[in-house]
Steps between C-alpha positions, in 0.01 A plus 500: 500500500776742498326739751476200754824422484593885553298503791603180624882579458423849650420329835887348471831597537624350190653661217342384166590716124239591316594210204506220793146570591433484147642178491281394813192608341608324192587176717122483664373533169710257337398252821141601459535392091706169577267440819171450297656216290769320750339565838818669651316620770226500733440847513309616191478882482777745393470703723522261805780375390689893517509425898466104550738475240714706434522756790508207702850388338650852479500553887774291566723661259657698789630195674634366186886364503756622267589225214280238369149398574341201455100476512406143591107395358458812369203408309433797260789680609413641902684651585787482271385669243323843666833483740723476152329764320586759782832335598672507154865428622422232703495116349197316501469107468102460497426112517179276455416139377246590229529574211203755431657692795869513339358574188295798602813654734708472159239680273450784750847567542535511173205754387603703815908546429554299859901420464594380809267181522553165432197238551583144514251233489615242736420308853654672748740208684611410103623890459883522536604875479884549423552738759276502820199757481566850714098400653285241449142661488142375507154535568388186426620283745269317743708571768877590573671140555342393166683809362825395717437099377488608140704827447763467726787348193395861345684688683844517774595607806467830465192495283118609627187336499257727469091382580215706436229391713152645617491529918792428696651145486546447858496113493700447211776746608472318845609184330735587286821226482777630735753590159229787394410815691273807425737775384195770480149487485311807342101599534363580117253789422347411174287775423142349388502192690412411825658243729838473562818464318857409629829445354677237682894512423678191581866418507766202616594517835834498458493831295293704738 
């Protein structure tokens, strides 16, 4: 598992220690253990889940903010937690309704030494951060207004939205509310997958 992840991350620009790829290695099998009892995720072999998983999360970790994250239905922790483990000063709120989820996010980052997460078990329209979130980043959305609908107390003015989608969204971003503009969008290579990948970085209007 460690030599695919080598090889995958070889194929990247990214810039990932020795002891954070042991962590990744020990994530997948951690998700592999939890996955055969709690059905975490679709995706049943290890070694799948190196690229659809978690090389799939890291790739964004260029565009990343500075200050805190949140990760909105996170599930088992993508991407928060592969973007954590090699972004160690950075803040990460990783967020899901269930339980099982939560509970598996706080194990793992506590048999892998991951400081800078906390996981919070709640819906996300009841979550009230104290301060407003840096970005507000997701893969799990349906689409980008449901993001907007439900995420948009998370953060202020100045704060990101940050989707990670498959092909380009070209009818969502064409009907996007007048208040929210596309500050950036950004292709994804995922090495080991096929299709494509975008990052779709979305901001107030009045900001840009």
């Amino acid at each position: 598992m460690r030599e695919r992840l080598d090889e995958l991350l070889a194929q990247t620009s990214l810039v990932v220690t020795d002891h954070q790829r042991e962590q990744l290695v020990k994530l997948v099998q951690a998700l592999d253990k939890w996955n055969k009892a709690y059905n975490l995720t679709s995706v049943r072999d290890p070694l799948e889940m190196v690229a659809k998983h978690i090389v799939d999360s890291l790739v964004v970790s260029p565009y990343l903010p500075q200050g805190s994250l949140i990760d909105v239905g996170t599930g088992p922790g993508l991407p928060g937690l592969p973007l954590a483990i090699i972004n160690p000063d950075k803040p990460f709120v990783l967020l899901d309704s269930l339980g099982k989820r939560i509970r598996f996010i706080r194990q793992t980052c506590h048999e892998l030494g991951i400081k800078n997460v906390t996981a919070v078990q709640s819906r996300v329209e009841e979550h009230q951060p104290e301060q407003p979130y840096a970005a507000v980043l997701s893969r799990a959305f349906a689409s980008i207004q449901d993001m907007l609908d439900w995420c948009g107390h998370l953060t202020d003015a100045n704060g990101a939205f940050l989707a990670m989608k498959g092909q380009y969204p070209e009818e969502e971003l064409n009907a996007l509310p007048k208040n929210v503009q596309v500050r950036a969008v950004y292709p994804l290579e995922v090495p080991g997958l096929d299709g494509q990948r975008h990052l779709i970085a979305l901001g107030y209007a009045d900001t840009v």
